[in-house]
Backbone atoms as SQL, in Angstrom:
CREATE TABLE atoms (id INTEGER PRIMARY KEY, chain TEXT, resi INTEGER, resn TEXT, atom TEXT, x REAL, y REAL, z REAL);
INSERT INTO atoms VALUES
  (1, 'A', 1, 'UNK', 'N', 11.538, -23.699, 23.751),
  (2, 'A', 1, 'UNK', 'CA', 10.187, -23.264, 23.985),
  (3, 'A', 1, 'UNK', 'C', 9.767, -23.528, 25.424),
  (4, 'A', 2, 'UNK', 'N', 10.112, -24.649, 26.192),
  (5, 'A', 2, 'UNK', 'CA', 9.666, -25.102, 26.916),
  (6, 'A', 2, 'UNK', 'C', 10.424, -24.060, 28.179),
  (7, 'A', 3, 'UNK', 'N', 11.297, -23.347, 27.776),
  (8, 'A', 3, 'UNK', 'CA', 12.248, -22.074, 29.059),
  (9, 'A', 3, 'UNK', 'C', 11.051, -20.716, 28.972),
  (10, 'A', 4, 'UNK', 'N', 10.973, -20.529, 27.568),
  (11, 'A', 4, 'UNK', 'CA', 10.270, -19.346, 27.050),
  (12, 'A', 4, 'UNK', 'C', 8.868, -19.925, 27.659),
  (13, 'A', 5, 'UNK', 'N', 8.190, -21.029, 27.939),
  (14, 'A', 5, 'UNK', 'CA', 7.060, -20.903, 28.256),
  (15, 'A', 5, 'UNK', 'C', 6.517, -20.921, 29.915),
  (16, 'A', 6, 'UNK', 'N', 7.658, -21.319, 30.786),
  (17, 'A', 6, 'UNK', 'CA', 8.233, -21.106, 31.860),
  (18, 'A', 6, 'UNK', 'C', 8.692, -20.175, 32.455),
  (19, 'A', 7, 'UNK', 'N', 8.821, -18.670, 31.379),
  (20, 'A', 7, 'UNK', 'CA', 9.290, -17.660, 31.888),
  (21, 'A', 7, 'UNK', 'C', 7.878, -16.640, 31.703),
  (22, 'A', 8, 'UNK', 'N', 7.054, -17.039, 30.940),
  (23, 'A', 8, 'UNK', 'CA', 5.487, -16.667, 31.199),
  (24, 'A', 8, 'UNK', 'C', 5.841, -15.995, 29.633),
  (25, 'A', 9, 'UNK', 'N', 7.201, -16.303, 28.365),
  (26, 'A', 9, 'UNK', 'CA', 7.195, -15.339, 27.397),
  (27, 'A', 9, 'UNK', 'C', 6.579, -15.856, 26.169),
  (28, 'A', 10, 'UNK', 'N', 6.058, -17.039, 26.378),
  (29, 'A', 10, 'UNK', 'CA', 5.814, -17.773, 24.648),
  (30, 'A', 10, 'UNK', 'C', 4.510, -16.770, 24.298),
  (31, 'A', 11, 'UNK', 'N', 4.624, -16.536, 23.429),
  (32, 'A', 11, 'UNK', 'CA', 3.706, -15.889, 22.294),
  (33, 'A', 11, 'UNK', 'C', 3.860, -16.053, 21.226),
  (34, 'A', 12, 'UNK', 'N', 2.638, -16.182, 20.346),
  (35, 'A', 12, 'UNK', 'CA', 2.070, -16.083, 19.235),
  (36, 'A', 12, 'UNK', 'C', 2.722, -15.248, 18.087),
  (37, 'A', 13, 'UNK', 'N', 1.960, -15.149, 17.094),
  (38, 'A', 13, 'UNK', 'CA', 2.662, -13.886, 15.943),
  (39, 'A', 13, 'UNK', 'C', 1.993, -12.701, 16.589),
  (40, 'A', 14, 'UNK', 'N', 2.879, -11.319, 16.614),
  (41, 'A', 14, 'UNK', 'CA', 2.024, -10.536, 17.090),
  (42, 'A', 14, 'UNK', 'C', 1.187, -9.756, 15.694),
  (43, 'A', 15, 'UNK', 'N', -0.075, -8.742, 15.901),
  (44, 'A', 15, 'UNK', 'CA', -0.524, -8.633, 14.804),
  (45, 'A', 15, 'UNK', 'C', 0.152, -7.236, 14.390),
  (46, 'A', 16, 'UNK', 'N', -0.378, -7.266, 12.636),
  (47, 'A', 16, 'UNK', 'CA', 0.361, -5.801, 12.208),
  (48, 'A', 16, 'UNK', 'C', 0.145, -4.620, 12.733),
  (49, 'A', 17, 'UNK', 'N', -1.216, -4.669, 12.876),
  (50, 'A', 17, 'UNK', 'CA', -2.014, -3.031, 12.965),
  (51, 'A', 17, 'UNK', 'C', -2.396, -3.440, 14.362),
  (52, 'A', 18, 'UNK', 'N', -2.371, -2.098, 14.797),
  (53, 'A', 18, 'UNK', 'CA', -3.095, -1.688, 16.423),
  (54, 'A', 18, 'UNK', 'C', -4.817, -1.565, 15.986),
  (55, 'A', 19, 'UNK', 'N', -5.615, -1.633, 16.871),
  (56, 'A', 19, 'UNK', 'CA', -7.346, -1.628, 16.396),
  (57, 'A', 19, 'UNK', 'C', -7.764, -0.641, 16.030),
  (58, 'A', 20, 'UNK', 'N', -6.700, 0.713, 16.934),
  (59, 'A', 20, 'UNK', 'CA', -6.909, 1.977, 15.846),
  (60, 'A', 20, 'UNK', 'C', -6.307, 2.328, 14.175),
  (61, 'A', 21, 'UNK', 'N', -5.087, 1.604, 13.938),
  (62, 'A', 21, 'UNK', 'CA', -4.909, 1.264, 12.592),
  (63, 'A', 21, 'UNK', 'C', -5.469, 0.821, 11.801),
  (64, 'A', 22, 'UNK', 'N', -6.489, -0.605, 12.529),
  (65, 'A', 22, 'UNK', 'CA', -7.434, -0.662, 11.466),
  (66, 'A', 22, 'UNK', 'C', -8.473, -0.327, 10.900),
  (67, 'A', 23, 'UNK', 'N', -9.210, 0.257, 11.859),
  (68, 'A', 23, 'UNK', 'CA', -10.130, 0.379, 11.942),
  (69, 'A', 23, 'UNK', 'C', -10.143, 2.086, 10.727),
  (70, 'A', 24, 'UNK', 'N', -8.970, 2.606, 11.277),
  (71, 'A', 24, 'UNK', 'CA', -8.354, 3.634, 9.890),
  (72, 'A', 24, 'UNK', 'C', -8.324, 3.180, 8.636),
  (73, 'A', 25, 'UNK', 'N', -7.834, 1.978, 8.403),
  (74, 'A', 25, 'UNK', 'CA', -7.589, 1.311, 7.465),
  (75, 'A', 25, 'UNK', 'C', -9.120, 0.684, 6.291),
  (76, 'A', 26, 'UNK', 'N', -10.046, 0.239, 7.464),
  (77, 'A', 26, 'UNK', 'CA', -11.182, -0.431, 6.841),
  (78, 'A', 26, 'UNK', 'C', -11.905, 0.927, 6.183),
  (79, 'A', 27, 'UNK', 'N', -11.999, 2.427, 7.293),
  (80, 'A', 27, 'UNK', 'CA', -12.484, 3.707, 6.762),
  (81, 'A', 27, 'UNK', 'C', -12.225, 3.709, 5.652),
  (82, 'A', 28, 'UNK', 'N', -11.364, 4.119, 4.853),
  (83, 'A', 28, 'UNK', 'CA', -10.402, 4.568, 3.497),
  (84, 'A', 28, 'UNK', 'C', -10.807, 3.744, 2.662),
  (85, 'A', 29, 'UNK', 'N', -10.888, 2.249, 3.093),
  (86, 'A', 29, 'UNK', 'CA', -11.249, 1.580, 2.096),
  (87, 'A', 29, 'UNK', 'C', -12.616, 1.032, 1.640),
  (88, 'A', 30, 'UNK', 'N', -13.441, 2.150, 3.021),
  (89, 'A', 30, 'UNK', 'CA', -15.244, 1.978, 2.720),
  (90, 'A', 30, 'UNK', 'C', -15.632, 3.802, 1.963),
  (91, 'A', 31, 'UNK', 'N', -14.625, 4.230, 2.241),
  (92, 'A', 31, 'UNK', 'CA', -14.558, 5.755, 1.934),
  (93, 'A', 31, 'UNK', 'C', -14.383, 5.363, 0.160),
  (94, 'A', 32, 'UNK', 'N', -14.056, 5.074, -0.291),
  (95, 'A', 32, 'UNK', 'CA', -13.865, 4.487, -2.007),
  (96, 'A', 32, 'UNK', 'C', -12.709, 5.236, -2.765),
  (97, 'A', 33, 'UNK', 'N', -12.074, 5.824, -1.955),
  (98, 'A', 33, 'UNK', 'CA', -10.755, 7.311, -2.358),
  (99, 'A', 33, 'UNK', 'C', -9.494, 5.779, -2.373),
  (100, 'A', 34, 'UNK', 'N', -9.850, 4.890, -1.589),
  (101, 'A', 34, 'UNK', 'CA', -8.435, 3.752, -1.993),
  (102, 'A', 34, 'UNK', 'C', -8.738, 3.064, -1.896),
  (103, 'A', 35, 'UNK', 'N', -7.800, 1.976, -3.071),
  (104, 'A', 35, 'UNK', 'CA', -7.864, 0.828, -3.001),
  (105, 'A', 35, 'UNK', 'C', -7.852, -0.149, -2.141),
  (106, 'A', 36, 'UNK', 'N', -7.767, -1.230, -2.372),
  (107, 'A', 36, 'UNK', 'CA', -7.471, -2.252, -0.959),
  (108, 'A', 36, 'UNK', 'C', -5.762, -2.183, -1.505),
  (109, 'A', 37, 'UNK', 'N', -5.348, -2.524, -2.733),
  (110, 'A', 37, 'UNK', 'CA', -4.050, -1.924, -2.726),
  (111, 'A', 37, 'UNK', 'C', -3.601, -1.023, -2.506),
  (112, 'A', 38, 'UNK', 'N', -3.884, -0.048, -2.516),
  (113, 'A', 38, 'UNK', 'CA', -3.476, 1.567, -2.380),
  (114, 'A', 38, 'UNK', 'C', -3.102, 1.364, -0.660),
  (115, 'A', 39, 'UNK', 'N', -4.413, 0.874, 0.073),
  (116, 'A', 39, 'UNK', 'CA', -4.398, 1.146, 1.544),
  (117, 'A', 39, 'UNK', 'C', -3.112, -0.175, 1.840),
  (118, 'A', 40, 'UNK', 'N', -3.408, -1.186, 1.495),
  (119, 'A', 40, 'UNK', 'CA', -2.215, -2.298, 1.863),
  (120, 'A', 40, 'UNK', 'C', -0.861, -1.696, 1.996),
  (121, 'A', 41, 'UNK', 'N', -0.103, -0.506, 0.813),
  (122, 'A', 41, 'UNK', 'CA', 0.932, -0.297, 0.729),
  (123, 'A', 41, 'UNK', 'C', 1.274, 0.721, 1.445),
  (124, 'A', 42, 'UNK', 'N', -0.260, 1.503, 1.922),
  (125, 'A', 42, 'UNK', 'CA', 0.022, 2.421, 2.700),
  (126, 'A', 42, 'UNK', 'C', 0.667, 2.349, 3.871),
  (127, 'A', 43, 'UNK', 'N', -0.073, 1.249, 4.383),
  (128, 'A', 43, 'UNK', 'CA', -0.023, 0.173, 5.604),
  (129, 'A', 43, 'UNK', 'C', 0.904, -0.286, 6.087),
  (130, 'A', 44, 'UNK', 'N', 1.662, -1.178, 4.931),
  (131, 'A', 44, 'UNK', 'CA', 2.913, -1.677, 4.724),
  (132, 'A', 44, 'UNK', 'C', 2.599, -2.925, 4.784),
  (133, 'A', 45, 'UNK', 'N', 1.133, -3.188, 4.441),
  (134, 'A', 45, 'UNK', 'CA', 0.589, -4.968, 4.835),
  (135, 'A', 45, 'UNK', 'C', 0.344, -5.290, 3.488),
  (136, 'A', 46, 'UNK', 'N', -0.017, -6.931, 3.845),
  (137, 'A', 46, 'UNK', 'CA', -0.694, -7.388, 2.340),
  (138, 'A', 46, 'UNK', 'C', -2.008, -7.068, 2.364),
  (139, 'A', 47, 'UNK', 'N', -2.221, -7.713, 0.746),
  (140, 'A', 47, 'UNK', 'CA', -3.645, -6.930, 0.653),
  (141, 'A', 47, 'UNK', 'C', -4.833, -8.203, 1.119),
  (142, 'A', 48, 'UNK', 'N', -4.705, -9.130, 1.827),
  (143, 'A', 48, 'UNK', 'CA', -5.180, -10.238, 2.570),
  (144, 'A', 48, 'UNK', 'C', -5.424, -10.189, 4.074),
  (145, 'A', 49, 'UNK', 'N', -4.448, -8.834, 4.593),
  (146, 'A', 49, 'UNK', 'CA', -4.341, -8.198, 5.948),
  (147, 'A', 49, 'UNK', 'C', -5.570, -7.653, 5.977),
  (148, 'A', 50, 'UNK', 'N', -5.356, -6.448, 4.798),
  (149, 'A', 50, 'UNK', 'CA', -6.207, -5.372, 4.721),
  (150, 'A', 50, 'UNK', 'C', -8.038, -6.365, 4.503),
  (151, 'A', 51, 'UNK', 'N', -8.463, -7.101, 3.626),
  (152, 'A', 51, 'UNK', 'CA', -9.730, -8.017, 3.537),
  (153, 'A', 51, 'UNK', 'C', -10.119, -8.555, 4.957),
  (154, 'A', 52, 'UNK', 'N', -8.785, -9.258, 5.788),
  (155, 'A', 52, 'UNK', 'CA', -8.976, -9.720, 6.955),
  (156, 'A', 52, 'UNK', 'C', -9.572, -8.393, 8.051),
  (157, 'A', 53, 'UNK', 'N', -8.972, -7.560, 7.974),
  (158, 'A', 53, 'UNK', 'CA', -9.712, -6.240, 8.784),
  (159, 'A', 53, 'UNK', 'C', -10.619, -5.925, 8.709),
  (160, 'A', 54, 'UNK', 'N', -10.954, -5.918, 6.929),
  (161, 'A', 54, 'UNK', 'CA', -12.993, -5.457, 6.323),
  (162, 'A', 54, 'UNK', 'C', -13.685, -6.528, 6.845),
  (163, 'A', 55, 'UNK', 'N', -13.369, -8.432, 7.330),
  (164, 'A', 55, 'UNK', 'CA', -14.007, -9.025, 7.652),
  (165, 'A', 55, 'UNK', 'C', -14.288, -9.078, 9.179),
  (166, 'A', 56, 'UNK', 'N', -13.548, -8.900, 9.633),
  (167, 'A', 56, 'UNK', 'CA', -13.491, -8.293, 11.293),
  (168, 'A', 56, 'UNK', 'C', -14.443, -7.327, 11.886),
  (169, 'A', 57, 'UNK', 'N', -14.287, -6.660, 10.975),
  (170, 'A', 57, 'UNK', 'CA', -15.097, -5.362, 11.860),
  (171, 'A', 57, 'UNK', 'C', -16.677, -5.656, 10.767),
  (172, 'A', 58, 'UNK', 'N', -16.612, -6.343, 9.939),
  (173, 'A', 58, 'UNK', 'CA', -18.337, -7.052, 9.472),
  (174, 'A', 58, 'UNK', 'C', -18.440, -7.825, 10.799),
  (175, 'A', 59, 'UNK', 'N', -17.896, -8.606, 10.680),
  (176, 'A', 59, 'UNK', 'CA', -18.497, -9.815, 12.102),
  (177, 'A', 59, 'UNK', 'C', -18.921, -8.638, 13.500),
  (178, 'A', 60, 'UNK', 'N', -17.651, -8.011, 14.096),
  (179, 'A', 60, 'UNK', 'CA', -18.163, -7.525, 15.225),
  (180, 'A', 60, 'UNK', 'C', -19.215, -6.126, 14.825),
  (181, 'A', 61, 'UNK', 'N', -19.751, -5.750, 13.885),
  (182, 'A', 61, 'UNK', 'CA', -20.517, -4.785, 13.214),
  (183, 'A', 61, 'UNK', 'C', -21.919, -5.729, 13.399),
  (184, 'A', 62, 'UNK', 'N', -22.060, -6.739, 13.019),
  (185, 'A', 62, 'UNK', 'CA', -23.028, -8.199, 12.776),
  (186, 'A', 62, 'UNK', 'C', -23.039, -8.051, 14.403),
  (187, 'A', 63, 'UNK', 'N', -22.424, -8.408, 15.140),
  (188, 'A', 63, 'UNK', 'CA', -22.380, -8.645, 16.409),
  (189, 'A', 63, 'UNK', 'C', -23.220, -8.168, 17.150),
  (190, 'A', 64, 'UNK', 'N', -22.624, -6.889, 17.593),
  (191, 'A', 64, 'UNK', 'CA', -23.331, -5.859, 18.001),
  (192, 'A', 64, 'UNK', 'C', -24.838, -5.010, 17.212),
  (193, 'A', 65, 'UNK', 'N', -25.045, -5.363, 16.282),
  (194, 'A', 65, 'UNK', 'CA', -26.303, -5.453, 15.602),
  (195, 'A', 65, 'UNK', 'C', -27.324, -6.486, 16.517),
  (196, 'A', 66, 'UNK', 'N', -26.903, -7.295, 16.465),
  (197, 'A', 66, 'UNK', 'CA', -27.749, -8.822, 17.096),
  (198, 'A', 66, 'UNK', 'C', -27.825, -8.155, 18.481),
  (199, 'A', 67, 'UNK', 'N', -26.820, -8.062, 19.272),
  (200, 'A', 67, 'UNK', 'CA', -26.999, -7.686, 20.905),
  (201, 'A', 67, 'UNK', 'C', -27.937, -6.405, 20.822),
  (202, 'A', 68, 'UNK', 'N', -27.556, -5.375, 20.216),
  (203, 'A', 68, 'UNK', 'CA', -28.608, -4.820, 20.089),
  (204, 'A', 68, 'UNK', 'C', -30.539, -4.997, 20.461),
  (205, 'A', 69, 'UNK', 'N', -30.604, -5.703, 19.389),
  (206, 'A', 69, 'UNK', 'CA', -31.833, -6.509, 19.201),
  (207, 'A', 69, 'UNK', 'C', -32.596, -7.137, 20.609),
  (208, 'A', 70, 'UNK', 'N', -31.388, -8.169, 20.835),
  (209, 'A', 70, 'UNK', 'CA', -31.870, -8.764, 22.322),
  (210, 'A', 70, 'UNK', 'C', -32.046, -7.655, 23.352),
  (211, 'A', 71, 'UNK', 'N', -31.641, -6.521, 23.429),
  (212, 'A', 71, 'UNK', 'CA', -31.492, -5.952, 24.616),
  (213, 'A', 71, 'UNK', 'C', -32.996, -5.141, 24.444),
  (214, 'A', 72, 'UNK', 'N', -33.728, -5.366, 23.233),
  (215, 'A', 72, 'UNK', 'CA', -34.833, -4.455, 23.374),
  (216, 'A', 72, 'UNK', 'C', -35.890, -5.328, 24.502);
């Protein structure tokens, strides 16, 4: 680790989906046509991926709601 972090390469897990994947992903599954299973397998993720994405884009949805607000 300590070569790999010296060579500028250590990283993390990388994630499954790109932000346009998910953000595909959370659609479908606010659209009510699929499941959170249906979309998981679509995906090729678990269905804990797919919840983690619906909670993501609540928070930055929440987010930008609030900034909103302040900027009036």
């Amino acid at each position: 680790m300590k070569v790999a972090k010296a060579k500028g390469r250590l990283r993390g897990k990388q994630p499954k989906l790109s932000c346009k994947q998910e953000a595909h992903l959370v659609s479908l599954v606010h659209s009510g046509e699929y499941s959170t299973l249906e979309v998981a397998e679509l995906f090729g993720v678990g269905r804990s991926t797919v919840y983690r994405a619906i909670e993501r884009q609540r928070i930055a949805a929440k987010a930008d709601l609030a900034e909103a607000r302040t900027r009036r």
